[in-house]
C-alpha positions in Angstrom: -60.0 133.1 49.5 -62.5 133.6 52.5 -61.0 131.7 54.7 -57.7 133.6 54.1 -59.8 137.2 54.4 -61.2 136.3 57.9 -58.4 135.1 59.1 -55.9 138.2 58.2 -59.1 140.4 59.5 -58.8 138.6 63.0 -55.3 139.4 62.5 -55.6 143.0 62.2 -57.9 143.5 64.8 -56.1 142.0 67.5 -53.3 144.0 66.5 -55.2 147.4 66.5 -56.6 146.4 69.8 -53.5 145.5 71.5 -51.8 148.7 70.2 -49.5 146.1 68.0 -48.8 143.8 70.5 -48.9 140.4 69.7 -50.2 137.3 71.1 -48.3 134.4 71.1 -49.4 130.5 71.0 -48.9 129.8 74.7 -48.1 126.1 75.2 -51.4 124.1 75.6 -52.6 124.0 79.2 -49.4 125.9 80.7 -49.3 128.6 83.2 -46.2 130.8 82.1 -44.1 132.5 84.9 -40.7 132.9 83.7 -38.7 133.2 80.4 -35.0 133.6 79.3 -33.9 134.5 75.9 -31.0 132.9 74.0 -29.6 133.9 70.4 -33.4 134.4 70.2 -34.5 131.0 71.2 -37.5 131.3 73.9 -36.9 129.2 76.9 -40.0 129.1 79.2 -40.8 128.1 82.5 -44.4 127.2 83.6 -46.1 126.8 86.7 -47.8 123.1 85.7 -45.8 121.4 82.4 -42.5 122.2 83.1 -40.4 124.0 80.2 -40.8 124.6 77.0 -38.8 126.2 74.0 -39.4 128.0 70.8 -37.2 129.3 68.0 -39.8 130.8 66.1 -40.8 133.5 68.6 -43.4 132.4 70.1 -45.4 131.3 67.4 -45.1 127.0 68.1 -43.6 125.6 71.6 -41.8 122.1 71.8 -42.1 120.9 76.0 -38.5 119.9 76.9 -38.8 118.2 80.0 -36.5 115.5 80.1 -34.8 114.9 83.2 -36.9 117.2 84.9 -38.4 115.8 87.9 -40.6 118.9 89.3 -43.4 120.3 86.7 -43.3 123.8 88.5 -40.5 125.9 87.2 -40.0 129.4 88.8 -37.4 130.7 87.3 -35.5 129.7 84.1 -32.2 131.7 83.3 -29.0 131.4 80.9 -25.8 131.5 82.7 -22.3 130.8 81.6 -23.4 128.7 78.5 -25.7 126.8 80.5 -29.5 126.6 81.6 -30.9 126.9 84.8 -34.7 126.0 86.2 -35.4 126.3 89.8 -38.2 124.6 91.2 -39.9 123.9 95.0 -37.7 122.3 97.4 -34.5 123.9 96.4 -34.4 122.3 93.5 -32.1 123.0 90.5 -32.0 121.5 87.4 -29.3 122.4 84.8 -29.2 121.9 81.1 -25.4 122.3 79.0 -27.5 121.5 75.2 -29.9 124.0 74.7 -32.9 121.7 76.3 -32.6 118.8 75.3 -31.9 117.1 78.8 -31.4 118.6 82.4 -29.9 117.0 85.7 -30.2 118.5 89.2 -27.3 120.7 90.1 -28.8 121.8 93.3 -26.1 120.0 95.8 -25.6 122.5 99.4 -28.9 123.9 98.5 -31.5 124.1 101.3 -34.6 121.8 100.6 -36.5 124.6 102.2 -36.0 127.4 100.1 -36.9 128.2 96.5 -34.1 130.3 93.8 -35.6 132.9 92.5 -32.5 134.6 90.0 -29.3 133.8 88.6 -26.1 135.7 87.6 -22.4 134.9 86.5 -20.0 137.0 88.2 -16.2 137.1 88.8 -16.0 133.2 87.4 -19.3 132.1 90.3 -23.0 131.8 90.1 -24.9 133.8 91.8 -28.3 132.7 93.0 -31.1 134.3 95.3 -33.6 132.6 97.2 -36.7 133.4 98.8 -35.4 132.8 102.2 -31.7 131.5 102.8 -30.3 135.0 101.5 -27.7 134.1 98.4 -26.4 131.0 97.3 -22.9 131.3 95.2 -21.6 128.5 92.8 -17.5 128.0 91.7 -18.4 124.9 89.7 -21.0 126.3 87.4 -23.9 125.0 89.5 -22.5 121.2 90.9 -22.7 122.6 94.5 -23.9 125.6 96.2 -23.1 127.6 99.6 -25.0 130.8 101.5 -23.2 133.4 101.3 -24.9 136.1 103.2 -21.6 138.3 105.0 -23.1 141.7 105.3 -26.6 141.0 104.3 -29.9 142.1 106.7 -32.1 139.7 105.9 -32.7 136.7 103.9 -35.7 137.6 101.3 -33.6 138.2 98.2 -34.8 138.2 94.8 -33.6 140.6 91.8 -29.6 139.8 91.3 -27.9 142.8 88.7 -24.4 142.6 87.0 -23.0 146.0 85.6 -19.5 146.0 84.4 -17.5 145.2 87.4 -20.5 145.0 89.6 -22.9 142.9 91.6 -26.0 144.3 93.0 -28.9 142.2 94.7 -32.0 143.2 96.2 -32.8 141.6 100.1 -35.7 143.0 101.8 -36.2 146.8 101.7 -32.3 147.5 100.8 -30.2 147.1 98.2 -26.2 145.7 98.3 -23.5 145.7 96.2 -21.0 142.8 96.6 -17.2 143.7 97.5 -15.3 141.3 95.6 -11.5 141.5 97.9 -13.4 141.1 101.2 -15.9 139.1 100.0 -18.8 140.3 101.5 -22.3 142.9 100.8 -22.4 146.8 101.5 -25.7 148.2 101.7 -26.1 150.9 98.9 -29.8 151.7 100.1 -29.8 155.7 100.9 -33.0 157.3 99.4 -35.0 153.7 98.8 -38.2 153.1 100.2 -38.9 151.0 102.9 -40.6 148.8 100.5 -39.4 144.7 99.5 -37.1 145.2 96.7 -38.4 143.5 93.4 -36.5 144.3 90.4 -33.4 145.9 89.4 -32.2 147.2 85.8 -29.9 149.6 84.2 -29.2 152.4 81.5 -25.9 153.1 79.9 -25.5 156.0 77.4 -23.3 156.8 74.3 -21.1 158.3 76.6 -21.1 155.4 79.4 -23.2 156.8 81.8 -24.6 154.3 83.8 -28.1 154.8 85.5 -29.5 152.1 88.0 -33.4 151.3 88.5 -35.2 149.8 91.4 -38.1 149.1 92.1 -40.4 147.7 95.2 -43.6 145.7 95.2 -46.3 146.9 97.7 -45.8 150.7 96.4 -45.4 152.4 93.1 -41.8 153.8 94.3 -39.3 153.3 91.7 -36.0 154.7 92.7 -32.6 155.8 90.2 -28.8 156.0 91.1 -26.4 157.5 89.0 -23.4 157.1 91.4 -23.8 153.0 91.3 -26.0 152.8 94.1 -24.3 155.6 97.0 -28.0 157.4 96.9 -31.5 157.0 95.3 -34.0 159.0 93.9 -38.0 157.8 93.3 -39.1 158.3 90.2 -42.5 157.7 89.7 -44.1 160.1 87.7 -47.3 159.0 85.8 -47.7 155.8 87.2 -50.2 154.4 89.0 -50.3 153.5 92.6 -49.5 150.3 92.8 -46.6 147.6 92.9 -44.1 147.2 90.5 -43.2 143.7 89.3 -40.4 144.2 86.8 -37.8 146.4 84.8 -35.9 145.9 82.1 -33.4 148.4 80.7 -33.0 148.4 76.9 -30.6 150.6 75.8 -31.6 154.5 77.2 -35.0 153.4 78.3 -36.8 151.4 80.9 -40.0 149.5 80.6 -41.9 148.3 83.9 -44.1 145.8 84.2 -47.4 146.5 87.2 -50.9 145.6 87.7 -52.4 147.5 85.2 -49.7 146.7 82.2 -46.7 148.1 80.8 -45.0 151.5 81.3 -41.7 153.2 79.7 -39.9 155.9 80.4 -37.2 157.8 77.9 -36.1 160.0 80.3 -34.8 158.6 83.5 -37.9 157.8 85.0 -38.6 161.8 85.1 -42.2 160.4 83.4 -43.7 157.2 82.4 -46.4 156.6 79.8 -48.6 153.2 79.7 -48.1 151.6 76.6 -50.4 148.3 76.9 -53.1 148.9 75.1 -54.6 145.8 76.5 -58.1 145.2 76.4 -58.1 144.7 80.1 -55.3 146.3 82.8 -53.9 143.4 84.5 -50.8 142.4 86.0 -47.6 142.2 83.7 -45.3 140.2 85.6 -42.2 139.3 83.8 -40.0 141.2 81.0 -37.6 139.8 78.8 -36.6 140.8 75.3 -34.8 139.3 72.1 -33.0 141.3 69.6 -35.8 141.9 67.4 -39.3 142.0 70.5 -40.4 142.5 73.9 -41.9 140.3 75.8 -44.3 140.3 78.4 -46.0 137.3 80.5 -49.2 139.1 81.2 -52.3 137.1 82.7 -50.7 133.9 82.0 -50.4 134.7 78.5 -47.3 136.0 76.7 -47.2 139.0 74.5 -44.5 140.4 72.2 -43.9 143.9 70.6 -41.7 144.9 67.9 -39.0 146.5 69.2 -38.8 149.2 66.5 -42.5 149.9 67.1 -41.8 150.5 70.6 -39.4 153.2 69.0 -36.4 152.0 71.4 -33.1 154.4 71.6 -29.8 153.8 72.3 -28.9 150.7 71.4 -25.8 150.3 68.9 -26.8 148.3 65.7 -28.2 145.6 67.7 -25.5 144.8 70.4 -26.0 145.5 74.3 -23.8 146.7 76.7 -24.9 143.7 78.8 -23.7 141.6 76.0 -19.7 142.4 76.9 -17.9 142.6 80.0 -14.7 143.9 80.6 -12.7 143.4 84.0 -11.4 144.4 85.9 -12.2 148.2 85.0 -10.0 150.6 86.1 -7.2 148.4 85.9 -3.3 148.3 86.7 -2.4 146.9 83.0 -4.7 143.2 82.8 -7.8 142.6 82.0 -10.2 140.4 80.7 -12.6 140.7 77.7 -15.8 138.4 78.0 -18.4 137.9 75.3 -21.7 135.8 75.3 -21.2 132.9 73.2 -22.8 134.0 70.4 -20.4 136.8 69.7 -17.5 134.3 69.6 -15.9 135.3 65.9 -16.0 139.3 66.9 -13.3 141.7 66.8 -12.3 143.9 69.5 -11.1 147.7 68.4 -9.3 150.0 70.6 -8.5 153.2 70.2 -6.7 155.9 72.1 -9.0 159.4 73.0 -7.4 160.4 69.8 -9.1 158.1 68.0 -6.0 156.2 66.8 -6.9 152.4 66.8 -3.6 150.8 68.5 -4.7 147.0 68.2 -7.4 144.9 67.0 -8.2 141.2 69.0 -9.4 138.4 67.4 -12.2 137.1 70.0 -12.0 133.4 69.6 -13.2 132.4 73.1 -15.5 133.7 75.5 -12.3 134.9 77.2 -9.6 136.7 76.2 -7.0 138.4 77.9 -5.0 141.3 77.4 -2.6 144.0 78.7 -2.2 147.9 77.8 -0.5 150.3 78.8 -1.1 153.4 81.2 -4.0 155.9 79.5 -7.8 155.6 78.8 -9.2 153.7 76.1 -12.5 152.7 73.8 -13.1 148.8 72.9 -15.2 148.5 69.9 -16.7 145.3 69.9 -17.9 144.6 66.3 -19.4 141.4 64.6 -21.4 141.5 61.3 -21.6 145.2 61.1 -23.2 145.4 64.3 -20.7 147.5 67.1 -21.0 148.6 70.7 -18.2 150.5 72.4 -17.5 150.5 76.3 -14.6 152.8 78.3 -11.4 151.2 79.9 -8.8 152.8 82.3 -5.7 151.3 82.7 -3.9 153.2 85.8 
């Protein structure tokens, strides 16, 4: 019964301390750098043992490193139903079973670059690297080419898909990829002449989408409500000094600098610290499951309860990022695509007068459909759980 005491004591005060954040079992002699969440399975990439995985958040880690030939993993990222680690020398390893083996998918890839982000857009891959601009996929990852059209500079690093769009942050500016010519316009008026690190967004009840950046040698975190045409800073209450990370989660953003972790409720109008870490130190990556927050903090990773953090405007668990729906407006087409894990979910729509007109079966992670002239709401709903997003046919 002692033993049991001072162990739940320990417990407790390292929760007070840490303002209820919790520390997780890092993986025995690893230097964490990067984590992607699936179906809330932890997938992390270290600096020194590779990658590791955990589907008991956080708590034990089981090293899944076969077929990886480089131990130093800088990014780690889910894509299109498939893993992706990037290491030095261009490489790119790729696993399509959760883990459990990885080959190098890294063919037209410089050997002198390393990719820093993934994201799946329009049916491609998009990577950024840290100094041959962007690399874009049309075979899930087999082979790779540049393609920079547009682009002033070759530093690029946070890549964002919203809806129908693709943003990605090169130097100091932020573009936004035009899909018909192929090509990057800068969307940069009102940023800071600071290297782009991170990007995130907001969507409301009503659809309203907010953009974030942020920039790493300055505090300056910027917001666009018209999908990038201008910028505002937004910096109130935090400290003066670079900003590593954002992650939107549903009306909020949390931000990730030296001295911890910040969020802001109100569109960056003010931020509040809410570390409570014994020490301020750098908090350099974000990611979140459907239940925590996580935060790779000092080599260590930290998770927070969700509803402690009090987070707002998320729909009974589902995220707009979840869904996409394409192209939006549209002429009478378009496309419905789901994350894998929503595969089984029915899609709703209703007419502005709240008459629903047809219900989809989502079978696949890609289902196609036509409507008629008029604006519409898709309820997406799976296990009581629903999220709703705007479509315009013209």
């Amino acid at each position: 019964m002692k033993r049991i005491i001072t162990i739940l004591l320990i417990v407790f005060f390292t929760t007070i301390t840490n303002a209820q954040w919790t520390l997780c079992n890092n993986p025995s002699g690893a230097l964490p750098f990067s984590l992607t969440i699936q179906n809330d399975t932890l997938y992390l990439g270290t600096l020194s043992n590779g990658i590791y995985r955990s589907t008991n958040g956080g708590f034990s880690w089981t090293q899944i490193n076969n077929g990886i030939t480089s131990m130093q993993i800088w990014n780690i990222a889910y894509v299109n139903g498939s893993l992706f680690a990037s290491s030095t020398n261009g490489t790119v390893f790729k696993s399509t079973n959760g883990g459990d083996s990885w080959v190098l998918s890294n063919t037209g890839i410089s050997t002198t670059t390393i990719i820093r982000n993934f994201a799946f857009f329009n049916n491609k891959i998009f990577a950024t690297s840290t100094n041959k601009g962007v690399y874009i996929s049309s075979d899930n990852g087999s082979s790779w080419t540049q393609h920079n059209t547009g682009l002033v500079g070759l530093v690029a690093e946070p890549l964002l898909v919203v809806d129908t769009d693709l943003f990605v942050g090169v130097n100091q500016k932020v573009y936004k990829y035009d899909s018909v010519n192929q090509n990057w316009i800068s969307k940069s008026v009102g940023i800071p002449n600071n290297t782009v690190t991170s990007l995130t967004y907001t969507k409301d009840n009503l659809q309203n989408i907010s953009l974030f950046e942020s920039t790493v040698n300055t505090n300056d975190v910027t917001i666009s409500t018209n999908k990038g045409d201008s910028w505002s800073v937004v910096k109130n209450g935090l400290p003066s000094v670079g900003v590593y990370s954002l992650l939107g989660i549903g009306t909020e953003v949390y931000l990730g600098n030296d001295y911890g972790v910040y969020k802001t409720t109100n569109q960056g109008t003010n931020w509040v610290d809410i570390s409570g870490f014994t020490n301020a130190s750098p908090a350099k990556f974000l990611s979140k499951s459907s239940t925590d927050l996580y935060v790779i903090q000092e080599a260590k990773i930290w998770k927070k309860s969700l509803n402690n953090l009090g987070v707002s405007g998320l729909e009974n668990g589902f995220e707009s990022q979840t869904i996409k729906i394409y192209p939006n407006p549209t002429s009478g087409n378009f496309n419905i695509e789901i994350d894998e894990n929503l595969i089984g979910a029915k899609a709703n729509i209703y007419n502005l007068l709240g008459q629903k007109i047809k219900t989809l079966d989502l079978k696949t992670t890609t289902t196609t459909e036509v409507l008629n002239k008029g604006i519409y709401l898709l309820e997406i709903e799976k296990d009581g759980n629903k999220t709703t997003q705007k479509l315009i046919v013209n």
